[in-house]
C-alpha positions in Angstrom: -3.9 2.1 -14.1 -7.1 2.3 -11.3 -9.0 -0.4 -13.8 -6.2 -2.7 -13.6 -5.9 -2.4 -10.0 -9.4 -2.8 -9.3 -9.5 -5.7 -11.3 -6.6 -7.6 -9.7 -6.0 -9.9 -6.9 -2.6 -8.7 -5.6 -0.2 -6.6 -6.5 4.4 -6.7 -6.3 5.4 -3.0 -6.0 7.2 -0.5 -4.9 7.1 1.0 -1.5 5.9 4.3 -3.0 3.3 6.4 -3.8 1.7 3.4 -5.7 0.8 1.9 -2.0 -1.9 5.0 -1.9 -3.3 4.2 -5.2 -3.9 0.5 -4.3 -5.0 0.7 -1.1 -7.4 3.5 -2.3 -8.3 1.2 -5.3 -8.7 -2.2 -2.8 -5.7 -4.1 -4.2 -3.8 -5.8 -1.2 -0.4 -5.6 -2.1 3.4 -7.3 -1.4 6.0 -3.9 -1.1 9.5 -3.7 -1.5 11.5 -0.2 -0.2 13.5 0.8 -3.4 14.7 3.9 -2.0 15.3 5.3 1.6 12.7 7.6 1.7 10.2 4.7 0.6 11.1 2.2 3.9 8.8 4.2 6.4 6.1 4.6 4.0 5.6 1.2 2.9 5.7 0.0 6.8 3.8 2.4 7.6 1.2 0.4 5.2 1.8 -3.0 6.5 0.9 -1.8 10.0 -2.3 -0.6 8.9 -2.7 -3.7 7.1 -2.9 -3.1 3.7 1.0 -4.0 2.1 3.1 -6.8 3.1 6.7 -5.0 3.4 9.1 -7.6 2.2 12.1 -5.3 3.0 14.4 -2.9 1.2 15.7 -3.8 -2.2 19.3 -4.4 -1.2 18.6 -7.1 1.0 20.4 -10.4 0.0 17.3 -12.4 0.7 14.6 -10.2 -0.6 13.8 -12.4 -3.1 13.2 -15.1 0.1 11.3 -12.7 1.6 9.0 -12.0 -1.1 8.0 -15.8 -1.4 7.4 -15.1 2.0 5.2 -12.5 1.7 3.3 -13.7 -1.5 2.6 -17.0 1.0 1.2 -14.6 3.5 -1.4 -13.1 0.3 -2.0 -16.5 -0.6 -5.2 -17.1 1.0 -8.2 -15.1 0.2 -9.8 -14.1 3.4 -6.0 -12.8 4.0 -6.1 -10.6 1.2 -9.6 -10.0 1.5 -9.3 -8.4 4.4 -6.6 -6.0 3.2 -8.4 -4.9 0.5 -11.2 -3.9 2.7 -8.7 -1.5 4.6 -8.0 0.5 2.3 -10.4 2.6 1.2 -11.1 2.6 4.6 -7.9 4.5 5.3 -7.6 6.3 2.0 -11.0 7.6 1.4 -9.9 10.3 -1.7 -11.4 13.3 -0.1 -7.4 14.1 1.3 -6.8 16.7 -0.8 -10.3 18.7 -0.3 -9.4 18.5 3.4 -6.2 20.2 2.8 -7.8 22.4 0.8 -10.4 23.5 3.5 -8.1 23.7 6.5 -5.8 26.2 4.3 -8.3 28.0 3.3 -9.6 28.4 6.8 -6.4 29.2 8.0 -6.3 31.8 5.7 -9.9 33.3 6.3 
């Protein structure tokens, strides 16, 4: 999956753990809530910059407010600069910081 996100432009997904992987990967993405527990998470994103939230998959215009969203991605300085938040904000060195503070917690 990393190679066909790092080869992409923009991505349609989820509001899930998917929004780690592509921002990690660079891929500026359009997210959609599919579940309650997803709805913080994937605004969460969008305020750091990285998703568009179109809203929660129940919504009756959801599928205006994707065409929205995808207009919003259209240009690429726009989704340029998402992609360069990202890594910036997940770097992949999460879980050996975990890993350290238990550890020193435990020490």
């Amino acid at each position: 999956m990393r190679d066909l996100m790092v080869m992409s432009h923009l991505a349609l997904s989820a509001g899930g753990q998917t929004l780690v992987e592509m921002a990690r990967c660079g891929l500026p993405s359009v997210s959609v809530a599919v579940s309650d527990n997803q709805v913080a998470h994937a605004e969460g994103f969008a305020k750091c910059g990285t998703t568009v939230c179109a809203g929660y998959v129940s919504d009756p215009a959801l599928l205006r407010t994707i065409g929205d969203a995808l207009e919003r991605c259209n240009s690429v300085e726009v989704r340029s600069t998402m992609s360069s938040r990202g890594p910036k904000l997940i770097d992949g060195s999460g879980p050996r910081r975990i890993a350290a503070a238990v550890m020193a917690h435990f020490s």
